[in-house]
N, C-alpha and C positions, 0 to 999 in steps of 0.2 A: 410689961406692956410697952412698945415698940412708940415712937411719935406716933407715925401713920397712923394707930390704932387710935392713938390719944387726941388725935388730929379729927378723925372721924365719928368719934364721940363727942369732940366739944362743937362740933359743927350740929351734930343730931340735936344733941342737947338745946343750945340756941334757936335752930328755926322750930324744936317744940314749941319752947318756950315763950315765942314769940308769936306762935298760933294760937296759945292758951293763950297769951295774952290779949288777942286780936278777936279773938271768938269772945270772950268777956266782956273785952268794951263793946263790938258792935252788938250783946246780948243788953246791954243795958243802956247803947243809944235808941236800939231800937223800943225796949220797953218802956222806957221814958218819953217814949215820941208816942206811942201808941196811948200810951198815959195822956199824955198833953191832948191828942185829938179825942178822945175819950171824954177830957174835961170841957173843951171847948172847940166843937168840931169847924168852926168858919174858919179856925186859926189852920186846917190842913193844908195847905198848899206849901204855905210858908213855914211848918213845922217836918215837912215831908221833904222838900226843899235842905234845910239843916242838917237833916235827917240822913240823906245821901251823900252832903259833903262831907260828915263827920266822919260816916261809914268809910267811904274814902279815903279821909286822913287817916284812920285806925289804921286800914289793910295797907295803907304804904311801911307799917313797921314790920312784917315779919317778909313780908318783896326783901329792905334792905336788908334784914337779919340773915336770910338765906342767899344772900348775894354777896352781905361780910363774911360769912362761913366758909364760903367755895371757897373765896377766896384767901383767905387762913388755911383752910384747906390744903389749898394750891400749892401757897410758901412753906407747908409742914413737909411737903413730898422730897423737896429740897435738901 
């Protein structure tokens, strides 16, 4: 196996990994949030509120995963 190849594998691998890992937590911010207005529904605004900053925060990890990638990528071509 060639870099390039070894290149494009560790890049694949990564932003998997890092969607599995973004698809998990927003599956269990959101379940816990659903939970929380479920328990005590006057708290929604402000648990709906958390709820999409969190989301937020999650999906900023596999943006940068696939943007370290390229760019390892990039430098494997080299």
């Amino acid at each position: 196996m060639d870099l390039a190849a070894a290149a494009a594998l560790g890049a694949a691998l990564a932003a998997g990994l890092a969607a599995l890992g973004a698809a998990l937590g927003d599956a269990l911010v959101s379940f816990k949030a659903v939970e929380g207005i479920a328990r005590q529904p006057e708290a929604r605004g402000s648990v709906m509120t958390t709820m999409f900053i969190s989301i937020g925060l999650i999906e900023a990890l596999p943006i940068i995963a696939v943007v370290i990638a390229f760019m390892l990528f990039g430098k494997a071509g080299h």
